[in-house]
matplotlib code that plots the C-alpha trace (Angstrom):
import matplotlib.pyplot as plt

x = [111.7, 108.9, 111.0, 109.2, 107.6, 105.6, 105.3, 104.3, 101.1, 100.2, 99.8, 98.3, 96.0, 95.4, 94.8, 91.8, 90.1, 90.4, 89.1, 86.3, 85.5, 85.5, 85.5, 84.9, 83.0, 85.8, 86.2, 82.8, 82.9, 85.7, 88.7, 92.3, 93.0, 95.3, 93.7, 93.8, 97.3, 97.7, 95.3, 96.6, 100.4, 99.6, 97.1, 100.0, 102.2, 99.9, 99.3, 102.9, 103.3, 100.5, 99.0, 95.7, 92.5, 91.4, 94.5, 93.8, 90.2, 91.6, 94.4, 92.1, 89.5, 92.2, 93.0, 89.9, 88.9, 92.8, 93.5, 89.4, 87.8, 85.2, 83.8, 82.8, 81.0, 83.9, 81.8, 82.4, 85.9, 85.7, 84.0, 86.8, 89.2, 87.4, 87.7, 91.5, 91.9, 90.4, 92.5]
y = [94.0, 92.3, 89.5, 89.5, 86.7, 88.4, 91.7, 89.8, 87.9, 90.9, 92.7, 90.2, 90.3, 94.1, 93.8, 90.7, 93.5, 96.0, 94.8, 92.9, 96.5, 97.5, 101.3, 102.6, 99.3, 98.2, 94.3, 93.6, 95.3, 92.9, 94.6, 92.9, 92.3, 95.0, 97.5, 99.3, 98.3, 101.9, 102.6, 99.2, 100.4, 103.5, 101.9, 99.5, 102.1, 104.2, 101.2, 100.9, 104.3, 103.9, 107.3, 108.4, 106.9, 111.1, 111.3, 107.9, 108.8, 111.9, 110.1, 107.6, 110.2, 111.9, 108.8, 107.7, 111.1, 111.8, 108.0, 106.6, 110.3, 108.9, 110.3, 107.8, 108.7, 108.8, 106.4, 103.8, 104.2, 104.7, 101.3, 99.8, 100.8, 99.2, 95.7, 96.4, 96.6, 93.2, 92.0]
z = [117.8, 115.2, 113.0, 109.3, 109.3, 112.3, 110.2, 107.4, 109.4, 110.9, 107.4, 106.3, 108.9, 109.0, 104.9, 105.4, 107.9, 105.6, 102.8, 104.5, 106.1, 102.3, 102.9, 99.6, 98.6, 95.9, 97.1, 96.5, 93.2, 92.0, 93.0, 93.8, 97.5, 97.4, 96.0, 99.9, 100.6, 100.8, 103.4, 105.2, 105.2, 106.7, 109.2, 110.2, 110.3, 113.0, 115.0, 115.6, 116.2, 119.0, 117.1, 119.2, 117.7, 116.4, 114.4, 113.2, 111.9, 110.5, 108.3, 106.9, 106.4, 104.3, 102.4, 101.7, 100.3, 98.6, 97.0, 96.4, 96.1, 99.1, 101.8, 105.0, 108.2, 111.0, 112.9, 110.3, 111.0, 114.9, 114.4, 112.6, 114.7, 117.3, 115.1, 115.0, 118.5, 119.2, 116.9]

ax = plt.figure().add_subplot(projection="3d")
ax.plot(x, y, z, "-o")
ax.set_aspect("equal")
plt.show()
C-alpha cells in the first residue's frame, strides 16, 4: 500500500503532465495549476485501477467535453497516455 507522501509526489507528478499537455489550452492562457485537478484525480484514480487505455480515452473524452465544454482528437489523448506510462 502507497504511504501519502508517495500519493502526494505522484499527484503531483500526474498534475505537472497534465497541465503541460494543456488539453483544453487553459495553462497557457493564465490559468491556476489546478484548474485540471479534476481531470488529474480521475486520471490518478484510473491508473490505479489499472482501467484499459479505451475506457481511459473515453473518461477523459467525457471530461473534457462535460467540465471544459472541449472536444480533443482521441489521438491527443492516446498520446498522452503514452507520456503517463513512461512516467
Amino acid at each position: 500500500m502507497k504511504d501519502k507522501k508517495q500519493i502526494k509526489e505522484e499527484r503531483k507528478n500526474l498534475r505537472t503532465l497534465v497541465n503541460k499537455w494543456d488539453p483544453a489550452g487553459l495553462i497557457q492562457t493564465g490559468s491556476p495549476d489546478d484548474e485540471y485537478d479534476c481531470l488529474s484525480d480521475k486520471i490518478y484514480s484510473m491508473l490505479n485501477r489499472n482501467v484499459s487505455e479505451e475506457e481511459m480515452i473515453q473518461h477523459i473524452v467525457q471530461e473534457l467535453e462535460d467540465h471544459f465544454g472541449c472536444s480533443i482528437k482521441p489521438e491527443s489523448i492516446m498520446r498522452f497516455i503514452q507520456v503517463l506510462n513512461k512516467n
